[in-house]
C-alpha positions in Angstrom: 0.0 0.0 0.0 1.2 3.5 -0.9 1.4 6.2 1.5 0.1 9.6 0.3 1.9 12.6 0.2 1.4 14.3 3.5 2.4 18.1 3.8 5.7 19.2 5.1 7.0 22.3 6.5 10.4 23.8 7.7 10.7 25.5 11.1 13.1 26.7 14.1 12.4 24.4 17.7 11.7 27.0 20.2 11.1 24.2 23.2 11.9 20.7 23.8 11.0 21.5 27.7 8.2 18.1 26.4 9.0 14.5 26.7 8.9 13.8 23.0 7.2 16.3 21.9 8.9 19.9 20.4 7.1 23.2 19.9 8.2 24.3 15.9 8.3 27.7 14.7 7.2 28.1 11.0 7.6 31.5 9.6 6.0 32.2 6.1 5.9 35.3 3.9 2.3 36.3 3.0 0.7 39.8 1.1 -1.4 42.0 2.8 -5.1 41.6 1.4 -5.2 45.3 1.7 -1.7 47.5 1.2 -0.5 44.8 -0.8 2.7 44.7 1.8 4.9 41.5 2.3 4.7 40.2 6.0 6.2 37.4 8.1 3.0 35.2 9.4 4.8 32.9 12.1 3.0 29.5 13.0 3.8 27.2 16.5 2.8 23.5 15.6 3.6 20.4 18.1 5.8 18.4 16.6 6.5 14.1 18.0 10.4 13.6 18.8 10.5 10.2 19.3 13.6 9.9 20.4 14.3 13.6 22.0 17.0 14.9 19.5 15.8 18.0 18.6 17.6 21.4 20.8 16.2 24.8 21.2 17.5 26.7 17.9 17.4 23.5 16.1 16.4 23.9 12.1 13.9 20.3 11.5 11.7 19.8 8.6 8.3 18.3 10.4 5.5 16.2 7.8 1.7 15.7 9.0 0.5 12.8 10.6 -2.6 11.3 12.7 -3.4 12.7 15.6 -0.8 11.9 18.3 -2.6 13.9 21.3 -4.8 17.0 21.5 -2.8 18.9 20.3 0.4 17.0 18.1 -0.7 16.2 14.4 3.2 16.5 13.5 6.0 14.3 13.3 9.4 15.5 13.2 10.7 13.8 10.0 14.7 15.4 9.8 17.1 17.6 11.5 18.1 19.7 8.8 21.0 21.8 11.3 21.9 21.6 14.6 21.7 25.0 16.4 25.2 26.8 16.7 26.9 26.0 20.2 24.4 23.1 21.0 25.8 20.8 23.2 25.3 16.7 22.3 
C-alpha cells in the first residue's frame, strides 16, 4: 500500500522542555489583502520527537501525521542543522 503525500513544513524548535514532543516555529511570507505589503505570518505546531533529538535553535523539517494527542498532528521527519553551540 502507498502512502500519500502528507504536507511538510520547515521550522526553528523553540522548546523541547516536552517529553517527546517539540514546539516548531514556522515563519511564512504572505501579502497583505489590503496594502499589498509583504509580511512574516509565524505558526507554533507540536511536533513528536521520538527519540528527544531535537535542541532549542534547532532547524527540523516536520511532515503531517494522525493525531498523536490534543494537540500533536506532526511528526518531526529530519534535523536539517543543529543549532550553533548546542551541546550533544
Amino acid at each position: 500500500m502507498k502512502r500519500s503525500t502528507r504536507k511538510t513544513l520547515t521550522g526553528t524548535v523553540v522548546s523541547n522542555k516536552m517529553d517527546k514532543t517539540v514546539v516548531v516555529a514556522v515563519t511564512t511570507t504572505t501579502k497583505h489583502g489590503m496594502y499589498s505589503k509583504i509580511i512574516k505570518v509565524t505558526n507554533k505546531y507540536k511536533a513528536h520527537d521520538e527519540k528527544n533529538e531535537c535542541g532549542m535553535g534547532d532547524r527540523v523539517s516536520i511532515e503531517e501525521c494522525r493525531p498523536l494527542s490534543k494537540d500533536k498532528r506532526w511528526n518531526v521527519a529530519a534535523i536539517i542543522e543543529k543549532a550553533p553551540g548546542a551541546i550533544f
